[in-house]
N, C-alpha and C positions, 0 to 999 in steps of 0.2 A: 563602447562597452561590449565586449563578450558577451555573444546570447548564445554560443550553440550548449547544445547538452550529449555527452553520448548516450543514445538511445537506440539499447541493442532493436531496431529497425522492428524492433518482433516484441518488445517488451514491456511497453507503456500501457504501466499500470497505473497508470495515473496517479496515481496516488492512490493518489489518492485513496486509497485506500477509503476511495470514496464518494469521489462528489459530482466526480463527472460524469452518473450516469447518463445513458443519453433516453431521448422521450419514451415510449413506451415501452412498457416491461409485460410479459408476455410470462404464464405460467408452466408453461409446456416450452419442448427445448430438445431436438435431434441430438443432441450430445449430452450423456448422464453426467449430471453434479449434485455430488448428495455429500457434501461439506459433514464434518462428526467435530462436535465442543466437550471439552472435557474442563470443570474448571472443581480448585480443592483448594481449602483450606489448610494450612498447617498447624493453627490451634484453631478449632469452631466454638471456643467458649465464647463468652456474648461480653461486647466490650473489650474485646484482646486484637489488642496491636498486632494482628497476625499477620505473614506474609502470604499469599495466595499466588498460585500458577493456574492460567490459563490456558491448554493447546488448541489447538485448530489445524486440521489438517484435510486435506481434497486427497483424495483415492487415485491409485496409477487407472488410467482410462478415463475417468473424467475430465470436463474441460475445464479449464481454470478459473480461477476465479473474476471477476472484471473489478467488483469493489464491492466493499466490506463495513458495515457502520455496528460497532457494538456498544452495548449500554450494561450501567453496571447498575444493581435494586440502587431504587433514589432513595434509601434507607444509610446508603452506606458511609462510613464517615470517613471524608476527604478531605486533607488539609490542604485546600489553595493553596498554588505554586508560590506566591507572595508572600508566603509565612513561612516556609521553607529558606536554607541556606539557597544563594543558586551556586549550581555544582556540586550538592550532596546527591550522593550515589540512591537512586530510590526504585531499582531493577535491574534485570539483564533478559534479557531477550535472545533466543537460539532460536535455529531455523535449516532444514536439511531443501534446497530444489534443485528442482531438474531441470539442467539446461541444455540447449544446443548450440553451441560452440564453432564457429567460423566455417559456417555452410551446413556441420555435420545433425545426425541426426539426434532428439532431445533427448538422449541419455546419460548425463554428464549431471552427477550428483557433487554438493556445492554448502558445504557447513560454516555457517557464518554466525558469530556472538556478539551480542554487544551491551555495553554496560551504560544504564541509559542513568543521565546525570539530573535535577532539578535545573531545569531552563529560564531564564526571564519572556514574560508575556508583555512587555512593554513594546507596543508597538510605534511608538516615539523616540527611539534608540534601536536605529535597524545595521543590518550588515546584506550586504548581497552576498550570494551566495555564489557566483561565479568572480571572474578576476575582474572587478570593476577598469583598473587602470590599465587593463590592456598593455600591462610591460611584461607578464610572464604567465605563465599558465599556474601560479599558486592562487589556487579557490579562496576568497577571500574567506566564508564560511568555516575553513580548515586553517585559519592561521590565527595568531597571539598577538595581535597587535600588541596588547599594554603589557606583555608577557606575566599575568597573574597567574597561568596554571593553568587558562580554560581558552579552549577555542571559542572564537566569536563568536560561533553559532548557538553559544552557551548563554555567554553573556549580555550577548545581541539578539534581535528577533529578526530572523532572515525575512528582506522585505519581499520576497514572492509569497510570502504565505498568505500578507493582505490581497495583491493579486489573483488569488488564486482561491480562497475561501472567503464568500462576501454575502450579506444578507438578498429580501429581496428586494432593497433600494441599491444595490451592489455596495453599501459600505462594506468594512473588514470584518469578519466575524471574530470577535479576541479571547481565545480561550480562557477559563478558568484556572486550569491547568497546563504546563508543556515540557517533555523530558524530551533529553535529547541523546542519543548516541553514534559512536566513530567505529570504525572498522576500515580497514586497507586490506584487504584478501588481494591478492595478485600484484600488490604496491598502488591500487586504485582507491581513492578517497570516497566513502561512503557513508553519507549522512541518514541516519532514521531518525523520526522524530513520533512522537505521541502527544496527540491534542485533547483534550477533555474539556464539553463543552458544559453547560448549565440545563438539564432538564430543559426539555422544551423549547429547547434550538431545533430549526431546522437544517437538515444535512443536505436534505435531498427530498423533491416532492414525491418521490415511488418510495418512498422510508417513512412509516409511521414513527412518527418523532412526539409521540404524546407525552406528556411530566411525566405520568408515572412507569413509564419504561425503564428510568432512570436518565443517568448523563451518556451521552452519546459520545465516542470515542475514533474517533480519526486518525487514520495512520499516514505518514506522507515519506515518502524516500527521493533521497535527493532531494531536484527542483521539481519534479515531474508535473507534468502540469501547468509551470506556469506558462502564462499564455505569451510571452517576452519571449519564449526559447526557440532556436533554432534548433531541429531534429540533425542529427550527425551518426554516420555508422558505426557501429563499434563488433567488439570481438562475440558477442552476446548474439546469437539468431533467432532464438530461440526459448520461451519459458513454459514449460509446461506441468502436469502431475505424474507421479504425486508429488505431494509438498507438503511439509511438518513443520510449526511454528511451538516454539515453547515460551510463553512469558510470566517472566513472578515479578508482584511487585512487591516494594518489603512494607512492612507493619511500623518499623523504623527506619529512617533513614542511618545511611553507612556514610563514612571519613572518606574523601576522594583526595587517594596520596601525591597527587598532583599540586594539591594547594597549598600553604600553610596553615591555612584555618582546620580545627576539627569540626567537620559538619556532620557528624555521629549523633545520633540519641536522641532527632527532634522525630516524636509521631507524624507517621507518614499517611497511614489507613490506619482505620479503627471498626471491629465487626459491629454491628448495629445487636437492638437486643433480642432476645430467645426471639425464633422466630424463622420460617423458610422461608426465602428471599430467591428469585428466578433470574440467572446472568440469559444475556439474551445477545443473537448473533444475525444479522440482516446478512448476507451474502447474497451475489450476482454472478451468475457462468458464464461466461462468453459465448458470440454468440457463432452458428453453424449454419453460416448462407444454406450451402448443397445439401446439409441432412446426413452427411455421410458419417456423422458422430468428432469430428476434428474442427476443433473451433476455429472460425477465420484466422485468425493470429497464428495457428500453426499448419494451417492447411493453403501449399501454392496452387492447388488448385480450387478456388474458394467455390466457384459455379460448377464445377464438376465431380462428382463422387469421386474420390481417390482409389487407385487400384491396389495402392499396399497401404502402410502403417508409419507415420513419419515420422515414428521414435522408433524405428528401428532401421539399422544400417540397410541398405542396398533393396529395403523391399518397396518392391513398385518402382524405384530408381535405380534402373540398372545402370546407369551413368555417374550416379553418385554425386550429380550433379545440385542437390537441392530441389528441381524438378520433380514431381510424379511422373510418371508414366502417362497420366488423365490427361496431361495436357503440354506435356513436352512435344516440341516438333520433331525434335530428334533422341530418343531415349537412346542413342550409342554414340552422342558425341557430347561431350564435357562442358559444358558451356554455366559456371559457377556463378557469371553475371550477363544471365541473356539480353538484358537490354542497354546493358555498358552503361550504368544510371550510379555505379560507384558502389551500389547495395548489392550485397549479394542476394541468391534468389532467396532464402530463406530468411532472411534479416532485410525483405524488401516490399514493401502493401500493394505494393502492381510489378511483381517479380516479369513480367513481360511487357511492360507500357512502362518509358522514361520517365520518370517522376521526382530525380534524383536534386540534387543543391545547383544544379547546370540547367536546370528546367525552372526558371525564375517567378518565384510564387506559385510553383505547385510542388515543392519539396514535401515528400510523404502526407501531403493536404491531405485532409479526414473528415471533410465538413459533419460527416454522421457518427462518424465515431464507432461505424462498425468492424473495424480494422480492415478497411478495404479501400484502398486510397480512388481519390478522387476520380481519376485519369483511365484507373480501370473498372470502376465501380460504374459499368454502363450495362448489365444487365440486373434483374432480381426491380428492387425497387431506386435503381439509381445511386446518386452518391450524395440525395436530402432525404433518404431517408433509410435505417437500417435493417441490413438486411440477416435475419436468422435472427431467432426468438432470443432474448434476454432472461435465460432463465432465472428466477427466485429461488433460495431456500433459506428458512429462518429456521434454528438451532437454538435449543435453548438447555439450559438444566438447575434443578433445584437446588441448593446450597442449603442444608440444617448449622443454623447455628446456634448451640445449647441444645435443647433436646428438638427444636422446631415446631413448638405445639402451640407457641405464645404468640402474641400481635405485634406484627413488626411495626417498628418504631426505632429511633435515631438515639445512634451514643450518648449517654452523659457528653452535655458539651456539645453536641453539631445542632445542625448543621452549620457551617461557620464561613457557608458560601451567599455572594453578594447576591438578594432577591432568595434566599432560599429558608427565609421564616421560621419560623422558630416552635411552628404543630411538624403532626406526624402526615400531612399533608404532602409535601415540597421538600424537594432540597436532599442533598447528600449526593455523593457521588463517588468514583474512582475511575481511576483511566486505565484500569487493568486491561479488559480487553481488547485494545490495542494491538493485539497480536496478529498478525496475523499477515501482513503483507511482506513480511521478513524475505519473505521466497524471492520478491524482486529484489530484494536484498541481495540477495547471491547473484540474482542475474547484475545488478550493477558491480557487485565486487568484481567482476571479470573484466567491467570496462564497461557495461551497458548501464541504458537507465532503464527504469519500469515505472508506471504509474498506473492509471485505471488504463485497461483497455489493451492491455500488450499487442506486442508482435506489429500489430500491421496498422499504427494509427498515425495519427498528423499532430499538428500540432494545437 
């Protein structure tokens, strides 16, 4: 079976949109991340099937994000993906990032959509997500087998996601919830997904995950993450800010004219009653060995302060090599793969130490997951443990629904999730905020992957 994944060398985001943080998280952070939430209502009457967007977007200069865990009030009412059609249309998702593109510098904006469909959560009916049969490069995740109108990844539950999201006895964690959406920007197949999990799951031990935060929301693109995959270079060097996600989820589900079925008109969300309700946003910034304000993942000189700006053409690299200046041996000669390891210097975690698919079990290795691969990760704290703070910001904002003066409390009818009881205690949920890792989005649609942790991670 096929394990590699393209993974623009620069852009594992793991997902994860989430899970992979790694051990300690550090308040303070050489490089500014100050993440901004914006999330509305399109009716706020109490009880109304309304559609809601949420944006999330990191500022041009800040460092990226590394992962992302949001929750929506546990007031909210959500109808379990297993009540739902699967394959009714129930959001779309936009997202503008900034990439850098086959050596060059990360300025290269990247608009990618997608229409994200109701998935099956049965994890006893799986599909891989790469070419299991090894006769052609069609992603099994991307094809029709029974030809009903929905790609497998719809119909099926891609097995890396058990892999990859697991309690703390490592079973699978099995959402409550799961949408799924396609995109092909540059004729590259690009899977998003949204997981919503049940109040009171744990995501991650640096994530306060208490009931009343609400359901905690997981974003995953691609396979990123799963721990199965071989790392492989792609066109993608680079990911970085700013970067703008827009997600609405609908009040109703909509028809997916793909099918023959109408899956139109079943309640998708429901507003909970009069009352202010707080959407709430866990973010992580990548992190800044040198202090020089450029997160590992986009800085080739991770130990050494950079002398220019590596989103912008020629400065500090007069060779235009992918190199700094900080740390090039030669800033007047061309050298786009100094250690001949296959990665280019920018799309490569030890851009000067071989580390490449030739170098057998330490291909882009990351044991710390500070995106500094193994092989060069020999100064700061080594390559167990990482190096440059994991900055935190959590973002939050108020939501009045009806006039917002009243005690919040669950729709006529919810909550109508498994374990989620029937006081104003527990339960309710949506997978709105979800949004937010779209940005590797675009860096996969060019051919790269991203998960938590971009640029410069292992597997």
């Amino acid at each position: 079976m096929k394990r590699h994944r393209a993974f623009t060398v620069g852009v594992a985001v793991a997902l994860l949109a989430v899970i992979a943080l790694a051990a300690s998280v550090d308040s303070t952070s050489a490089g500014t991340f100050n993440p901004t939430l914006k999330a509305q209502l399109a009716d706020s009457s109490p009880e109304a099937n309304s559609d809601f967007t949420v944006d999330f977007n990191v500022p041009s200069g800040d460092v990226n994000f590394a992962g992302v865990v949001s929750f929506i009030p546990q007031y909210w009412g959500v109808v379990p993906g297993k009540d739902l059609d699967i394959g009714a249309q129930v959001g779309t998702l936009a997202s503008q990032a900034t990439l850098g593109l086959i050596n060059a510098p990360c300025n290269t904006t990247l608009p990618v959509v997608f229409t994200m469909l109701n998935a099956s959560t049965d994890p006893t009916d799986t599909v891989e997500f790469l070419d299991s049969d090894d006769e052609d490069d069609d992603q099994d995740a991307f094809q029709d087998k029974d030809d009903n109108g929905l790609r497998d990844a719809i119909d099926k539950y891609p097995a890396f996601i058990a892999r990859l999201l697991t309690d703390e006895n490592d079973a699978p964690l099995v959402p409550l919830r799961r949408s799924a959406g396609f995109a092909f920007p540059a004729s590259v197949n690009v899977l998003l997904q949204f997981l919503v999990f049940e109040p009171g799951t744990l995501i991650n031990e640096d994530i306060d995950s208490a009931p009343e935060r609400g359901y905690p929301s997981v974003t995953l693109l691609q396979n990123i993450g799963d721990p199965d995959v071989v790392p492989a270079p792609s066109a993608i060097t680079d990911f970085c800010t700013p970067l703008s996600s827009s997600n609405t989820s609908f009040g109703f589900t909509k028809d997916n004219p793909d099918t023959d079925a109408d899956e139109s008109g079943k309640e998708s969300y429901k507003n909970p009653k009069d009352a202010t309700y707080t959407f709430i946003t866990s973010a992580f910034g990548q992190r800044d060995a040198d202090g020089d304000g450029y997160e590992n993942g986009l800085d080739t000189c991770v130990f050494v302060a950079n002398r220019g700006d590596p989103r912008i053409q020629n400065d500090g690299d007069d060779d235009s090599d992918g190199l700094d200046a900080a740390c090039d041996p030669d800033d007047n000669d061309v050298d786009s793969d100094a250690d001949r390891d296959g990665y280019d210097n920018r799309g490569d975690n030890c851009p000067q130490v071989a580390n490449g698919e030739e170098q057998e079990g330490n291909n882009q290795e990351d044991d710390d997951r500070d995106q500094i691969g193994n092989l060069c990760d020999t100064e700061g704290n080594g390559p167990d443990v990482e190096d440059g703070d994991l900055a935190r910001a959590e973002v939050s904002q108020d939501i009045k629904v009806g006039g917002g003066s009243g005690t919040p409390g669950y729709p006529d009818g919810f909550p109508r999730t498994p374990g989620g009881g029937g006081g104003d205690d527990d339960g309710g949920g949506s997978g709105l905020i979800i949004i937010i890792v779209i940005v590797v989005v675009a860096v996969l649609a060019i051919g790269g992957g991203a998960a938590m942790f971009m640029r410069r991670r292992g597997t």
